[in-house]
C-alpha positions in Angstrom: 0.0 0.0 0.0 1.5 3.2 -0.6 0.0 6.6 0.2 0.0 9.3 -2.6 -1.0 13.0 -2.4 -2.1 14.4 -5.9 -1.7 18.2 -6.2 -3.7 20.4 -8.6 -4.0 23.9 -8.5 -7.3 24.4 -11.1 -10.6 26.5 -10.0 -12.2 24.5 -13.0 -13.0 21.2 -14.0 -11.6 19.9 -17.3 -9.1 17.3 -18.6 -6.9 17.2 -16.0 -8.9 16.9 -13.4 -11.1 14.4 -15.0 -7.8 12.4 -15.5 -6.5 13.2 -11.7 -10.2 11.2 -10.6 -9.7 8.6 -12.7 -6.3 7.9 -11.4 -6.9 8.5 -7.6 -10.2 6.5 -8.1 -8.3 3.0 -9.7 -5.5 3.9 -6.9 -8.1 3.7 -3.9 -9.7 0.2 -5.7 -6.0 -1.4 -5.9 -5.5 -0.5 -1.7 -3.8 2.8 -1.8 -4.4 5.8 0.5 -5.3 9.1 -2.2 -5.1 12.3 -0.9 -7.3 14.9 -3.3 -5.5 18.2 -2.6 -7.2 21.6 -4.7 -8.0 25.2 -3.7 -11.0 25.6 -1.7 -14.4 25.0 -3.4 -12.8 23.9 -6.5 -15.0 21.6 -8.5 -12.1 18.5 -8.3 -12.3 18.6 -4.5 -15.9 18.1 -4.3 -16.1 15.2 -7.4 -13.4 13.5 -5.3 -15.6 13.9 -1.7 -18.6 12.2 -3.5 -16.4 9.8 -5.4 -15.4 8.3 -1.0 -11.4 9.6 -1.8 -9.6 12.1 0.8 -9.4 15.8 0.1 -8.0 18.8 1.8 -8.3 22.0 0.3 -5.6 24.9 0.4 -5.4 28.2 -0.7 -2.9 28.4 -3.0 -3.2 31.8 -4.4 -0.1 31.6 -6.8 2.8 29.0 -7.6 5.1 31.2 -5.2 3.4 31.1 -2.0 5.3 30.2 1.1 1.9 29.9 3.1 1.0 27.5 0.6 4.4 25.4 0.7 4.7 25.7 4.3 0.6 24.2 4.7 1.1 21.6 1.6 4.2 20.2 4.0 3.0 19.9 7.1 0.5 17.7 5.2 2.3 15.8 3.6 4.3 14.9 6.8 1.2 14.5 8.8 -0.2 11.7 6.3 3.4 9.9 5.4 3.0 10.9 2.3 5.4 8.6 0.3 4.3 9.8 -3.7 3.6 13.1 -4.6 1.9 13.4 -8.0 1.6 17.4 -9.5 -1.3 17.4 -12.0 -0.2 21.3 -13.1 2.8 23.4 -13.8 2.0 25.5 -10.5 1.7 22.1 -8.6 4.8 21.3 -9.5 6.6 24.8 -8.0 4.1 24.5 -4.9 4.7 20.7 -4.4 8.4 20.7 -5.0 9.1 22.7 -2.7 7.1 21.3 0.0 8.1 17.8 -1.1 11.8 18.7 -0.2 10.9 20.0 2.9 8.8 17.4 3.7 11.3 14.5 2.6 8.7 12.9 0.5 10.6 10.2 -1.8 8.8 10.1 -4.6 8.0 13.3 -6.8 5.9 13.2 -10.0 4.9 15.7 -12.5 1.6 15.0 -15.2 2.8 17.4 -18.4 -0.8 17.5 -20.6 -0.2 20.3 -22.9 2.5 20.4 -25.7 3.6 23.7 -25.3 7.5 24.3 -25.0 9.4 25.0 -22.1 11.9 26.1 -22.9 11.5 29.9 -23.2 10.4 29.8 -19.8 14.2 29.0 -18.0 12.2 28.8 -14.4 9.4 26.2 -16.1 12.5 24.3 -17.4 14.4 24.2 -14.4 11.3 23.2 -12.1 10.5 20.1 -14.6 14.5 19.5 -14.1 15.4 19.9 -10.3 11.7 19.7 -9.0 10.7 15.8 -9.7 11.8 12.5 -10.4 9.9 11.6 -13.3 7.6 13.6 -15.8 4.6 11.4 -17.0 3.5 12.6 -20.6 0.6 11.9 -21.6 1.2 11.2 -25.2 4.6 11.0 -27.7 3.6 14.2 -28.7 4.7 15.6 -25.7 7.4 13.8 -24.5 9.0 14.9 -28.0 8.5 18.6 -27.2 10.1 18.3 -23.7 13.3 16.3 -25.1 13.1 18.7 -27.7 13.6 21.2 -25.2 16.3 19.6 -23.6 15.1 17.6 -20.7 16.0 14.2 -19.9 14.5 11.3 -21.9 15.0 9.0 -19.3 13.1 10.8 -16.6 10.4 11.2 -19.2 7.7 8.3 -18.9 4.8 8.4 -21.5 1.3 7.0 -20.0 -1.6 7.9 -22.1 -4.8 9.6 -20.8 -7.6 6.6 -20.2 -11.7 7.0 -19.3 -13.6 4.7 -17.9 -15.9 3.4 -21.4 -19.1 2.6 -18.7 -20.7 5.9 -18.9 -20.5 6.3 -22.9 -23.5 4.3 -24.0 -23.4 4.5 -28.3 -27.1 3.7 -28.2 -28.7 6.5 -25.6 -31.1 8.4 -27.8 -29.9 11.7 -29.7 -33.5 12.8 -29.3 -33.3 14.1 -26.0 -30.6 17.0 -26.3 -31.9 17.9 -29.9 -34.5 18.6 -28.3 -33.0 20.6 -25.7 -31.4 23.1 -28.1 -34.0 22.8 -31.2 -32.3 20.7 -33.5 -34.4 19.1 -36.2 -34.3 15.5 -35.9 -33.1 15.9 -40.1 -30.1 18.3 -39.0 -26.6 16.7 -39.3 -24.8 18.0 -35.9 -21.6 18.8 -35.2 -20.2 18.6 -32.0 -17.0 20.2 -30.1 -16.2 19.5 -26.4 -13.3 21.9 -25.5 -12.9 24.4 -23.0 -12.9 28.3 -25.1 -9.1 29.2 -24.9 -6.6 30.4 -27.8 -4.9 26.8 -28.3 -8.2 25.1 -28.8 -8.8 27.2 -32.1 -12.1 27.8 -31.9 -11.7 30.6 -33.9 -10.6 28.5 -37.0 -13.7 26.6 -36.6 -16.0 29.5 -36.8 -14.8 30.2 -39.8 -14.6 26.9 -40.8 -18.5 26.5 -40.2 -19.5 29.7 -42.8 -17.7 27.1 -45.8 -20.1 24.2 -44.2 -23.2 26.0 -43.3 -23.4 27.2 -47.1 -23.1 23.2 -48.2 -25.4 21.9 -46.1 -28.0 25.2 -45.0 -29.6 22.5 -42.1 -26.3 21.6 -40.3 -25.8 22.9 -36.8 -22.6 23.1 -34.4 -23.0 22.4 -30.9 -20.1 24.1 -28.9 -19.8 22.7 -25.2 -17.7 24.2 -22.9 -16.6 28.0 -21.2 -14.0 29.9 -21.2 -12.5 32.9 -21.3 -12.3 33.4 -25.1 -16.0 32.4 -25.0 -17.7 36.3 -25.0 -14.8 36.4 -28.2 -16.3 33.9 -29.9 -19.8 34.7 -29.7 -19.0 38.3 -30.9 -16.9 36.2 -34.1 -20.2 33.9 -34.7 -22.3 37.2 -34.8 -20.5 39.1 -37.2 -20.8 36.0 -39.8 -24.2 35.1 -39.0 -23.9 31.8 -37.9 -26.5 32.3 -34.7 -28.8 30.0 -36.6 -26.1 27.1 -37.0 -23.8 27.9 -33.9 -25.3 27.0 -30.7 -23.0 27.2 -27.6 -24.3 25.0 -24.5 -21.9 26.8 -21.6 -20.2 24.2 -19.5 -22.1 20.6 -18.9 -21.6 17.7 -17.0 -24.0 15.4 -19.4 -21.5 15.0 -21.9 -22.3 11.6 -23.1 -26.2 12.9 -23.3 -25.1 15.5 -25.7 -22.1 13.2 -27.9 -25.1 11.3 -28.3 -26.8 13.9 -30.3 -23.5 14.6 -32.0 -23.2 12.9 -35.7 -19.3 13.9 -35.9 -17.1 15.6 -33.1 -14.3 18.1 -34.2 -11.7 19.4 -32.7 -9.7 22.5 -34.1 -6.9 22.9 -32.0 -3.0 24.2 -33.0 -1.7 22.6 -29.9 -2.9 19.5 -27.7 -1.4 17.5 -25.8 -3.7 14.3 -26.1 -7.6 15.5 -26.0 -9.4 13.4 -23.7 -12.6 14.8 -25.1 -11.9 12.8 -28.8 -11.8 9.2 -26.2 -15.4 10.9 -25.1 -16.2 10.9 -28.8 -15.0 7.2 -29.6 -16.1 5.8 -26.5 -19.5 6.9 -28.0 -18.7 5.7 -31.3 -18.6 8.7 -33.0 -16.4 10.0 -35.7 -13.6 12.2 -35.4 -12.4 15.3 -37.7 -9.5 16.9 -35.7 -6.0 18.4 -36.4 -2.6 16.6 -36.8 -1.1 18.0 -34.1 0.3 17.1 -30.3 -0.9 13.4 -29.6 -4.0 13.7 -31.9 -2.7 11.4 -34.3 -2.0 8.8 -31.5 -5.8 8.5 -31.2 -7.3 9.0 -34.6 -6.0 7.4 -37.5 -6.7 9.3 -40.2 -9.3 7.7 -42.4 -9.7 4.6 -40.1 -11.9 6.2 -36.8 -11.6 10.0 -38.3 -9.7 12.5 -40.5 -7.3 14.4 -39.7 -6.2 18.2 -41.1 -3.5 20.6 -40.9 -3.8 23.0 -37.9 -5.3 26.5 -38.5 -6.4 25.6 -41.6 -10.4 26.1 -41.8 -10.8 25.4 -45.7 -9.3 21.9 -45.1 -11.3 21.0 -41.7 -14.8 22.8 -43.5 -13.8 19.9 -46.6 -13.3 16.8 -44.1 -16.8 17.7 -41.9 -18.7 17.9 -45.5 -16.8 14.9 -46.6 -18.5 13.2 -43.3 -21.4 14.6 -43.4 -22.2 13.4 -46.9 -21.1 9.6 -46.2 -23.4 8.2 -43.3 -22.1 5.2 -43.7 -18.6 5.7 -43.6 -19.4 7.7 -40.3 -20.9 4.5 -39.0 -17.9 2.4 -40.1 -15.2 5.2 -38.2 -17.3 5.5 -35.3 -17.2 1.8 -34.3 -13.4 1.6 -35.2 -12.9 4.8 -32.8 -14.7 2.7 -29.9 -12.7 -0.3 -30.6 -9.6 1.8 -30.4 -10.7 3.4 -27.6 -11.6 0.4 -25.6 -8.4 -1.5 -26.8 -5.9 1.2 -26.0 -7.6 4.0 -23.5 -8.7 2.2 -20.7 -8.3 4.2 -17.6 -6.8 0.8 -15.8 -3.8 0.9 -18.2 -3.3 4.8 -17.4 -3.6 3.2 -13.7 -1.8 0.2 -14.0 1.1 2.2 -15.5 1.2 4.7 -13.2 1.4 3.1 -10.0 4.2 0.6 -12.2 6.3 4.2 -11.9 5.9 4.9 -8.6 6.8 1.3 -7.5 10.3 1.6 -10.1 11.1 5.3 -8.7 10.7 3.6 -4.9 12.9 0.8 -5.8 15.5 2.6 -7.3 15.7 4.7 -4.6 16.1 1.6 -1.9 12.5 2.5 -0.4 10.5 -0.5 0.3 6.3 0.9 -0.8 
């Protein structure tokens, strides 16, 4: 049994801390003590209380608080805390620190995003002096970070997992159409992605005006918030998309809505995996996204999607009217995507391989877990 402390410093719920549950969660079933830690009244700390885990929450107002180190290492002493695990770049300041004091073995660091460190010399020194290993989520980004000149060997690449028993392919599309107004005729297009600049909403938007004037009944369904979100509305007003664009805010029913989704996009220019894609192919849907990050570790193009350039929004308007116009090639892709997903994805492997770091980190440091 070991006992592990997983840090995250979010005020929101998204990929991470979906992941971050999913880990703690298939820690606690294999016997291991998980403690949640978050900022108070964060939406992790509350998913975790009702999920039976641990949680503590401290302010941790920025990645350079001594309050916050000094608290986060007097808990980790009081628990014999053996692992820390970091789930953001601020954890990993906050909890390095306070590891050190604390004398906690093991130190681990979650890198989701493909975005380089290495014009940031204090983000590269924290991934270099700060933990033992850096779990990337997908090749994509392990290449970046050897790229910018950390350490292969301290780099270990576990890839995101869900747990496939919430995504039901056959729970009726009727009932969110419904909800927003969609005729039951409508082709729908669905993004799950929380509104900032590396999720490329933008491109699209303006993808959308080149596939609303091919097919005048097709509708987009935008889930998610965001600070680029007032942006984007303003962007989907000027073109005169109200009529095809419909944004649902943030929502916790996501398989409800993939259900009324015929193909699921994603437009970003950088991503590290994109969780939300395993969402789509755990539903069985098709995939249109862009060849970046560890996209193309997920969706093979023209097996359970297609894949386009980046901030290209003539090429991704082409591959969603390509789909839309070949129901049954959507069919074939979305049951290859939920093979895939079920084959590859599981949140056990993400699990299994996890805790199979912790255990080599413990041994090669002499420490019996």
């Amino acid at each position: 049994m070991l006992r592990i402390l997983h840090l995250d410093t979010e005020r929101t719920w998204r990929g991470g801390e979906a992941q971050l549950l999913h880990l703690a969660e298939g820690l606690a079933r294999r016997g291991h003590v998980c403690i949640v830690v978050g900022p108070p009244g964060s939406p992790l700390l509350s998913r975790a209380a009702e999920k039976g885990l641990k949680t503590e929450a401290v302010a941790m107002p920025s990645e350079w608080s001594l309050s916050a180190v000094r608290t986060l290492a007097r808990l980790l002493k009081r628990e014999r805390v053996q692992v820390i695990h970091m789930h953001t770049s601020h954890a990993c300041t906050l909890g390095g620190w306070a590891a050190r004091l604390a004398g906690v073995p093991v130190r681990i660091i979650s890198r989701r995003v493909d975005f380089s460190v290495r014009s940031n010399p204090l983000r590269k020194l924290k991934y270099q002096w700060g933990v033992d290993r850096i779990v990337a989520i997908s090749e994509g980004v392990r290449k970046v970070l050897i790229e910018d000149g950390l350490d292969p060997n301290r780099i270990a690449v576990i890839r995101s997992g869900i747990d496939p028993r919430p995504f039901d392919p056959g729970f009726p599309a009727g009932e969110a159409r419904r909800e927003f107004g969609i005729p039951d005729r409508s082709p729908v297009i669905g993004c799950v992605a929380h509104f900032a600049e590396h999720k490329g909403h933008r491109y699209l938007i303006e993808a959308a005006v080149r596939v609303a004037a091919a097919v005048p009944d097709v509708r987009f369904l935008l889930v998610g918030d965001g600070e680029l979100r007032p942006a984007i509305e303003l962007q989907i007003k000027e073109l005169k998309l109200e009529r095809h664009v419909l944004l649902t805010g943030f929502r916790q029913d996501i398989p409800r809505l993939l259900a009324a989704m015929d193909i699921v996009v994603l437009s970003s220019h950088l991503e590290g995996l994109g969780t939300s894609l395993l969402d789509a192919m755990a539903m069985a849907r098709p995939v249109v996204a862009t060849r970046v990050g560890g996209i193309p570790e997920m969706v093979e193009d023209g097996v359970n999607g297609l894949l386009v350039s980046p901030r290209d929004p003539p090429a991704l308007a082409g591959a969603l009217i390509e789909l839309i116009n070949r129901p049954d090639e959507r069919r074939r892709m979305g049951q290859a995507g939920r093979s895939r997903m079920l084959e590859k994805f599981s949140a056990e492997a993400m699990v299994a391989a996890t805790e199979s770091v912790y255990r080599k980190i413990l041994e090669l440091k002499g420490i019996k877990g």
